[in-house]
N, C-alpha and C positions, 0 to 999 in steps of 0.2 A: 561414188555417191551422187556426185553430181548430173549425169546422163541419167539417171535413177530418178533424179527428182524432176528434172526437165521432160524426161518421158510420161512419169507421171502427170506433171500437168498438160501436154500434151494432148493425152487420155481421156483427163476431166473436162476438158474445153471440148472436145471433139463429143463426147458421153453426153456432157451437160448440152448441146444441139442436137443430138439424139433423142434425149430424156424430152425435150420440152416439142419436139414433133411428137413424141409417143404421147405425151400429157393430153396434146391439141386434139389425136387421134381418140385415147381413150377416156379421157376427161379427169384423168387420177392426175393428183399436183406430182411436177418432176420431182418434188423432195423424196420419192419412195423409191424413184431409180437412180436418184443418185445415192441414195443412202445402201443401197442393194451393191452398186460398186462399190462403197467402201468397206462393205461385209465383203467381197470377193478380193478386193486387192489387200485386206487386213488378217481378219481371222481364215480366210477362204487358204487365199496363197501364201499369206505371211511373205507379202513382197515389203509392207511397209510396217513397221513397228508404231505403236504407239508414243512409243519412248522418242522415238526419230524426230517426230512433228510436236512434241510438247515445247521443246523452245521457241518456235516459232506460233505455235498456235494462240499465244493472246494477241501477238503482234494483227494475224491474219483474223481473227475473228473480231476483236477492234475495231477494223478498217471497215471489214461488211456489216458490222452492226451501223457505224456512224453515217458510212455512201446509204445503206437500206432505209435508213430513216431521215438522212437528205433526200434519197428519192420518192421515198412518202408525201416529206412536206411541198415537193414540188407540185406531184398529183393531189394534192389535200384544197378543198375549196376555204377560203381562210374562215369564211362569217361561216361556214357550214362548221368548220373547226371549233370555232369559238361557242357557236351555239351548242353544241354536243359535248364538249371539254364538261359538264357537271359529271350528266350520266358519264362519261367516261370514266371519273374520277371516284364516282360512287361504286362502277363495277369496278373499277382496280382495289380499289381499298377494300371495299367488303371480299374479294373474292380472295384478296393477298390476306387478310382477317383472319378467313374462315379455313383457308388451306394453314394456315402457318401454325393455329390452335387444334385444327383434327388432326394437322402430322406429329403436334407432339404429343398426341395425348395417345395416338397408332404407337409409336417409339416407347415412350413411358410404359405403357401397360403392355404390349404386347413383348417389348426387347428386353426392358428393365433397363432402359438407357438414362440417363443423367436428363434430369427436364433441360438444362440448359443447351444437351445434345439435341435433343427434339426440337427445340426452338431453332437450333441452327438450322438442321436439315429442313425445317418447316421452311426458315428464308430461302433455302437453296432453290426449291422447288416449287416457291408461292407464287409467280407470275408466272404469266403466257412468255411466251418469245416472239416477239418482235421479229427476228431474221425469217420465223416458218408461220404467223399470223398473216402480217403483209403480203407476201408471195401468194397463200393460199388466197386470198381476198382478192387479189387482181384475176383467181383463175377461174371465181366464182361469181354466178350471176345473184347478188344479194345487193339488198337495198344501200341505198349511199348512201342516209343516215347508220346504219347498222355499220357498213365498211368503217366510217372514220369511226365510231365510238371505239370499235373492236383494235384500231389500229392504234388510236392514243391509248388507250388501257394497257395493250402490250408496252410500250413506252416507259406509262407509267409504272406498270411493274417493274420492268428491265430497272429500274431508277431505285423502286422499294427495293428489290431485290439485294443491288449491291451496296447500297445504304445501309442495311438493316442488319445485311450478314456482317460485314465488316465490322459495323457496332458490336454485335455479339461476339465475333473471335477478338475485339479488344478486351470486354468483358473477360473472356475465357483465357487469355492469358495475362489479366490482373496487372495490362498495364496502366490503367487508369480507372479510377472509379465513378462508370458512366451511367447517368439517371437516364429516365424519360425525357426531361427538360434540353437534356442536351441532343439527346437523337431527335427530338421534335426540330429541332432548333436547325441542327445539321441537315435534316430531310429537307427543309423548306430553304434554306441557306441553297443548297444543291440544285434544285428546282430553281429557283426565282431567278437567280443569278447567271446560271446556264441559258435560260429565257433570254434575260435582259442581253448576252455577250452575242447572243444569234441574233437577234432583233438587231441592235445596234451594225453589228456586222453585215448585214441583210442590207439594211437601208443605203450603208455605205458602198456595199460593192454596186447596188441597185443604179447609186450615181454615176459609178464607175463604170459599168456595160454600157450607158447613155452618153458614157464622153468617152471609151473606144469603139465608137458602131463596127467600125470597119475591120477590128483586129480577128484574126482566123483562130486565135487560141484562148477566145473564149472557156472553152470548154475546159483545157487544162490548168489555166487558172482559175477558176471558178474550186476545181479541186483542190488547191491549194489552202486555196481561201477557208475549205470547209475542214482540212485537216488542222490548219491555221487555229481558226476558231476551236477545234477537238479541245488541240493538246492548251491553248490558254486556259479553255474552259477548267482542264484536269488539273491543271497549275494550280490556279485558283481555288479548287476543293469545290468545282462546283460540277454543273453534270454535262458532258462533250454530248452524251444521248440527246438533252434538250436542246443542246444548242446547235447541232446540226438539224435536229426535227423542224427550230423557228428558222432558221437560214433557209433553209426549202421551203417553208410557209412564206417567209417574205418575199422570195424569185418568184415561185411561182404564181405569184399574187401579184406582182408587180404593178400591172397598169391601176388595176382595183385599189393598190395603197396610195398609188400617185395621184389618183383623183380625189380618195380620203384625204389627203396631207399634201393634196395642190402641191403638189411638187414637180409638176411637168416635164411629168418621165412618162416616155411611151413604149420602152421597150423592157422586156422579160426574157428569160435565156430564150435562146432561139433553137430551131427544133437538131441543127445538130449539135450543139453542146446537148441536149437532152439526149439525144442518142449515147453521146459519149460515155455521157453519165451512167444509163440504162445498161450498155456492155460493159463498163468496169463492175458495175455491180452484180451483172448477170454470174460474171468469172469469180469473183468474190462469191459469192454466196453459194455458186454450184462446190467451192471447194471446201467450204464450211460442210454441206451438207455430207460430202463424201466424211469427211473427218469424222460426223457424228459416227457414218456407219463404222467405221476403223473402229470407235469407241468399245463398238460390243464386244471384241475380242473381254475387253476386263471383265464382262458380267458373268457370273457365275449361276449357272442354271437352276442350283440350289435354292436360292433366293429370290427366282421368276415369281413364283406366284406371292411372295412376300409384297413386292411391288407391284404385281396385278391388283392384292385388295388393297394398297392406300388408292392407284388411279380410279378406284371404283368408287372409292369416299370423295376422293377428288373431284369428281362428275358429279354425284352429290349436292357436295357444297359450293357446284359453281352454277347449280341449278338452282338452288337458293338464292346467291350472289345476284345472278339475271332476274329474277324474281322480281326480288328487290331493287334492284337499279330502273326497272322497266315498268313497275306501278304507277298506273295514271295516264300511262302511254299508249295509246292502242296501235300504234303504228310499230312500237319496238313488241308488241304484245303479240304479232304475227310473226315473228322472226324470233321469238324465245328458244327456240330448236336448235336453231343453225351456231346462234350465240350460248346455248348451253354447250354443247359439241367443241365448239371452237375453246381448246384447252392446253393445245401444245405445249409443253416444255422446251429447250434447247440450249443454246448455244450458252446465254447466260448463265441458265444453272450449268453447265459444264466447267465454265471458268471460275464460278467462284466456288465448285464444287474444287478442286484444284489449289485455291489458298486454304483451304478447311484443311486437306490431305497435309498441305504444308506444316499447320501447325500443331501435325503428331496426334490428333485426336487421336483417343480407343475406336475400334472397331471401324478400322478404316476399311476393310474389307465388304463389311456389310452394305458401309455406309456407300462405299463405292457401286455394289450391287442393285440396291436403292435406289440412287440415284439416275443412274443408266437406263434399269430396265423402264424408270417415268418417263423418260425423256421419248423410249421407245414405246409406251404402250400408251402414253398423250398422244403423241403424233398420229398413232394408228387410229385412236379413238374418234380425234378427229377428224382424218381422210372418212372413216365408217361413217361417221354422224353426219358430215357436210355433202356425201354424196348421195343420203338419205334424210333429204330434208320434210318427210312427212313423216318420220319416226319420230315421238315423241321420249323427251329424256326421262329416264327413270324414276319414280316417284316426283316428276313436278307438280307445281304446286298448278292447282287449274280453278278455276270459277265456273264452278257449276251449279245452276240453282239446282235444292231438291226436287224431287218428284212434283210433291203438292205446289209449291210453287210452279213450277213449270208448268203446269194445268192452267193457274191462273193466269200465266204470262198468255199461252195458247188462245184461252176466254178471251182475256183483250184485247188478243189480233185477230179473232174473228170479229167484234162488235164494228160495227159503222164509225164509230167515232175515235176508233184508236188508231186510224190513220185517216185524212181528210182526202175525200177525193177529188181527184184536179179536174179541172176545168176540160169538159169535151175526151176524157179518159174514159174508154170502152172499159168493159165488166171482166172479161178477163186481163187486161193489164193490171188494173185495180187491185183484183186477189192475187195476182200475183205479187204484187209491192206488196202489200199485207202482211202473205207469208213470208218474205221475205225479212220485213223487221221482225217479225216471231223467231228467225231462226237465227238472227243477230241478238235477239235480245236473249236467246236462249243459253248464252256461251256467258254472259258478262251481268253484272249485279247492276247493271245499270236502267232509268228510267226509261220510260217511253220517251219524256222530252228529251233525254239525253241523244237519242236514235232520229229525233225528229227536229235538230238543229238546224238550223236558217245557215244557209251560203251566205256567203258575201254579197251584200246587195250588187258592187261591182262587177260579179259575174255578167248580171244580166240574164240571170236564167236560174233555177231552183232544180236541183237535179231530185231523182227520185226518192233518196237517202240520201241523207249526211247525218254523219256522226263529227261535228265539229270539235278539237283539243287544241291547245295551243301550242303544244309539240308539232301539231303536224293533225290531218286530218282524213278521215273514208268517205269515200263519196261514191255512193252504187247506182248506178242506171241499169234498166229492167227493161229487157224484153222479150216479150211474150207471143206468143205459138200464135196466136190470130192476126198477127202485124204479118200482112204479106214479104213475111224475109227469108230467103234460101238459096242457098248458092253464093253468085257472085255477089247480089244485091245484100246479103246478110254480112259479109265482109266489108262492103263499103260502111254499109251503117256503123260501122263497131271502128273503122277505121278513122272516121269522121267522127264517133263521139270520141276518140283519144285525142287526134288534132286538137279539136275544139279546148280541151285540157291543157294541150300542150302549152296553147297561143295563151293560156290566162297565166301560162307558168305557178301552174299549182304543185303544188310539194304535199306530196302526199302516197294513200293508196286508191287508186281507182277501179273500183269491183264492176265487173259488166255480169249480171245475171240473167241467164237464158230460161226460158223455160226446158223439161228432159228433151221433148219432142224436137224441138230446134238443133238440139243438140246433138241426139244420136242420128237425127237426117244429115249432119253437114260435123260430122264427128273429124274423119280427114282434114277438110279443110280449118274447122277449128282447135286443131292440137298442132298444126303447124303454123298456125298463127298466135297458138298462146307458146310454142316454143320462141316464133322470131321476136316476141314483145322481150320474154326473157332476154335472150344476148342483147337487144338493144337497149335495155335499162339504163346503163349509165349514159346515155346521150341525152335520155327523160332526169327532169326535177321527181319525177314518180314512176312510183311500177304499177302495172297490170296486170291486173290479174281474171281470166274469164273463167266462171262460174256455172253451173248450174244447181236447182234447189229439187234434192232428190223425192221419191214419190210421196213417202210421207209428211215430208211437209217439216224434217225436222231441222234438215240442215242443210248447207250449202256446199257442194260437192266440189273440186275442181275441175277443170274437164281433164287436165294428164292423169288424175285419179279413175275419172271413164275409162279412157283408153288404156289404161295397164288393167283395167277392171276384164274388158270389152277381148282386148289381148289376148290375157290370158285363159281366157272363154273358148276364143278361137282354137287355141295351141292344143286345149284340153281335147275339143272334138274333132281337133285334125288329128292326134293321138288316138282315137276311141277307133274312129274310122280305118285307121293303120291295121287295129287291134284285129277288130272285124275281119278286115280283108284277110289278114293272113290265115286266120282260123276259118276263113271259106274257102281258101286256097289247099288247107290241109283237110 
C-alpha cells in the first residue's frame, strides 16, 4: 500500500507540472487535467479507491484550503480588501440565499424530500469554493477589483457553508433545540473571532520576521505559525478559514500596516518564503484536485441530468445575486459576465457532504449523486463561461432603454448642446465624442450629467468622457480618423494616453475610442496591443480596454470583437475559394 501511495503522489507532482504548462499553452485552468487524472487513476483504472483516501482526505483538504487562502491574503492588497469586503459580503449572502432556498424548493417538489433535507443539501452546495475560485482568478486576465470581491466571497461562503450545515445536522439529529438567534450568534462568533486570532497573530509574527532578519527558515516557520493559528482558531469554535485569510492580509501588507501603526517595521515575507509557500500549496491543491476527479466514480449516471437542471437554476440565481451586489457600480457592471460564470463548487461541499452521509440521512444515494454531479457541472460551467467572457448569462437582468426612449436619448446627442465643445476641437472629433456618449448612455438609465461628470481638478486635464462613481470610475478618450494617427505614431498616442493614467494612479476603467477607419487600417497592430494591455492588468490600478463605435452609431464595439468578426471572414472565403478550385479542377 505504501509504494502505491508514494507512487501516486509521485504521479500528481510530476502531472500537476504537466497540467499547469498545458494550462499556460492552452489557457484552460489545470483544475481540468488534474481532475481528468483522477477519472483515470479512480473510475478509469480503479488503481485507487475512494474508500482508501476518505481517512485522510479532511486531513488533506484542510491543509490546502487554510495554505490556499493564506496565500490569497498574502497576494490580497489590504485597503483594496477592505474596500470590497461590502460587495463581497452582499454577493456571498445573497447568492448563499438564493442557492440554499431554490435547492430546497428543486428537492421538495421535484424529490418529495423532507424540507429539512432540502435545506441541508441547499447548504452543502450554497457557496463557491475557494480552493478552484482563487486558482482560476490568478489564471485569468480580470479586473482586481472583481478578483478580490470574487475571492473574499468564496471565503465567505466556505464559512456559511460549514456554519449553516452543521447547524442544520444539529437540528436533524434533535440534539439540541437551535433558533435563528443562535446560528446568527455562532455565524458572527466564527467570523469576528477567527479575524481578530489572524490579525493579532499577523502583527506578532510581523515583529518576529523584523527581529530574525537573518534566519534562512523563515518560510517553514511562517507555516507553522499559520497551522498554529488554524487549529486555535477550531479550538476556539471560531473559523481557521478567516484566520489564515487575515494572517496573509497582515504579511502581505506588512510595510503598509507599519506605517498605519508606526511600528517601524520594514520587512514582509521575503520572496523565498513566498515561493515556499506558493509550492506547498501548488502540491496541495493539485492533490485535492485529482481527489475531486476519483470522486466521480460514486455518481451514478442516472441522476446526471437531475444535477444538470439544479446547476442551471444555480447560474440563474447567481445572475441575480451579481445583479444585485453590482448595482450602482459601473465598474463591476462590466464584468457582470465573468462574475456570473464564476460558480464553482468543490472541495467544501465534498466534505461536509461526507458529515451529512455520516449521519444516516434517507437517500443518501441520490443525495450523493447530487451533489457530485454540481461540483462537476459548476466547475465546468465555469471554465465554459470564464473562457467566453463576451457571452452573456442567461436571462440577465440588462438596462436597456426602450425604443422610444432611445430616439430621445439619440435626439440629444445629436443637438449642440448635449455635449459642449472643447476648446480648438476639429468637427470630426467633436461628432465623434457625441456619438460616443449616445452610445454609453444607450446601455444605462443614466443622465446626460451623469456621463458628463467633471475629473478631478488634480488631474490637470478633463478627459473626453467621464462617467465619475465613488466605487471607482470610466474615463474615455476619443480618437478620431482626421488626427494624422497610423501605424507606429497611432501606438505611441494610445501608449502615452495610458502612461499619462498610469502616473495619476487612477483605479478604474480606461476606454480609448477609435474611430472604424482607424481601426480596420491598423487592426494587427491594434489587437496585439489590446491583447498585451490584457496580461499586463494587474501591474495597472486599471484596465484597458480599446474600442471602436460601429457604423451605426449605436454602440461600442471592442476591437478583439473586430478581429474574430474580420477572422472569421477570412476562413469563410479562404473556404469558398478551396471550394471553387476543386470543382474547376474536376
Amino acid at each position: 500500500m505504501l509504494p502505491l501511495v508514494f507512487g501516486l503522489v509521485a504521479i500528481i507532482i510530476f502531472f500537476a507540472f504537466v497540467s499547469s504548462f498545458a494550462s499556460r499553452r492552452t489557457g484552460l485552468p489545470e483544475i481540468i487535467f488534474l481532475m481528468l487524472l483522477g477519472v483515470l487513476v479512480g473510475p478509469v483504472l480503479q488503481l485507487v479507491r475512494v474508500e482508501d483516501l476518505t481517512p485522510i482526505a479532511p486531513f488533506v483538504s484542510s491543509l490546502a484550503v487554510t495554505l490556499i487562502l493564506f496565500d490569497a491574503g498574502l497576494k490580497m492588497d489590504l485597503v483594496n480588501a477592505i474596500k470590497e469586503s461590502g460587495r463581497a459580503l452582499v454577493l456571498g449572502l445573497f447568492g448563499f440565499v438564493f442557492t440554499f432556498l431554490v435547492t430546497t424548493a428543486y428537492t421538495v417538489l421535484l424529490l418529495n424530500w423532507e424540507t429539512l433535507q432540502g435545506l441541508i443539501i441547499g447548504c452543502v452546495i450554497g457557496g463557491t469554493s475557494s480552493l478552484i475560485v482563487i486558482p482560476m482568478l490568478n489564471r485569468l486576465n480580470v479586473n482586481r477589483r472583481v478578483a478580490t470581491i470574487l475571492s473574499l466571497e468564496s471565503v465567505v461562503t466556505d464559512v456559511l457553508v460549514i456554519v449553516f450545515a452543521l447547524a442544520l445536522l444539529k437540528i436533524w439529529s434533535g440534539s439540541q433545540g437551535l433558533g435563528v438567534t443562535w446560528l446568527a450568534k455562532n455565524l458572527f462568533d466564527s467570523f469576528a473571532l477567527g479575524g481578530v486570532i489572524g490579525v493579532v497573530g499577523g502583527l506578532i509574527w510581523l515583529r518576529m520576521l523584523n527581529t530574525f532578519k537573518e534566519d534562512d527558515y523563515n518560510g517553514i516557520l511562517t507555516l507553522g505559525v499559520v497551522l498554529g493559528l488554524y487549529s486555535l482558531s477550531e479550538i476556539m469554535s471560531a473559523s481557521g478559514a478567516i484566520a489564515a485569510l487575515a494572517f496573509g492580509l497582515i504579511l502581505g501588507n506588512g510595510v503598509l500596516i507599519s506605517k498605519k501603526l508606526k511600528l517601524n517595521l520594514d520587512r514582509q515575507l521575503d520572496r523565498v518564503s513566498l515561493g515556499f509557500h506558493e509550492q506547498i500549496t501548488f502540491l496541495l491543491k493539485s492533490v485535492v484536485f485529482v481527489y475531486l476527479g476519483i470522486l466521480l466514480s460514486l455518481m451514478s449516471p442516472n441522476n446526471l441530468m437531475l444535477g444538470a437542471g439544479l446547476a442551471l437554476l444555480l447560474l440563474l440565481v447567481r445572475a441575480a445575486a451579481v445583479y444585485i451586489a453590482s448595482i450602482g457600480d459601473p465598474i463591476l457592471s462590466l464584468d457582470r459576465g465573468i462574475m456570473t460564470f464564476m460558480i464553482p463548487r468543490g472541495l467544501t461541499a465534498a466534505a461536509v457532504a461526507q458529515l451529512v452521509v455520516a449521519e444516516g440521512m434517507p437517500h443518501i444515494q441520490t443525495f450523493n449523486d447530487i451533489y457530485i454531479s454540481i461540483i462537476l457541472l459548476t466547475i465546468t460551467i465555469s471554465i465554459i463561461g470564464t473562457r467566453l467572457p463576451r457571452v452573456s448569462p442567461p436571462f440577465a437582468i440588462r438596462l436597456k432603454l426602450p425604443i422610444k426612449m432611445r430616439k430621445v436619448v439619440e435626439k440629444r446627442a445629436s443637438k449642440p448642446n448635449f455635449i459642449e465643445r472643447l476648446e480648438n476641437e476639429d468637427e470630426q472629433h467633436y461628432l465623434l465624442r457625441r456619438w460616443v456618449a449616445s452610445c454609453v448612455l444607450n446601455g444605462k438609465k443614466n443622465k446626460a450629467a451623469d456621463v458628463l461628470s467633471e475629473a478631478p481638478k488634480s488631474w490637470g486635464f478633463q478627459p473626453d468622457l467621464y462617467l465619475g462613481h465613488p466605487s471607482g470610475a470610466v474615463s474615455i478618450e476619443v480618437l478620431a480618423s482626421s488626427q494624422p494617427l497610423n501605424g507606429k505614431k497611432l501606438l505611441t498616442e494610445i501608449n502615452g494616453c495610458v502612461e499619462r493614467y498610469a502616473r495619476l494612479g487612477f483605479d478604474g476603467v480606461l476606454k480609448i475610442v477609435l474611430d472604424d477607419l482607424i481601426v480596420l487600417r491598423n487592426l494587427k497592430a491594434l489587437h496585439l496591443l489590446s491583447r498585451y494591455y490584457e496580461l499586463t492588468e494587474a501591474a495597472r490600478s486599471f484596465s484597458v480596454r480599446l474600442e471602436a463605435i460601429d457604423p451605426s452609431k449605436r454602440r461600442l464595439v471592442p476591437v478583439s470583437e473586430i478581429v474574430r468578426f474580420v477572422t472569421g471572414k477570412q476562413q469563410q472565403q479562404h473556404h469558398l475559394q478551396n471550394i471553387s478550385s476543386v470543382e474547376a479542377e474536376e
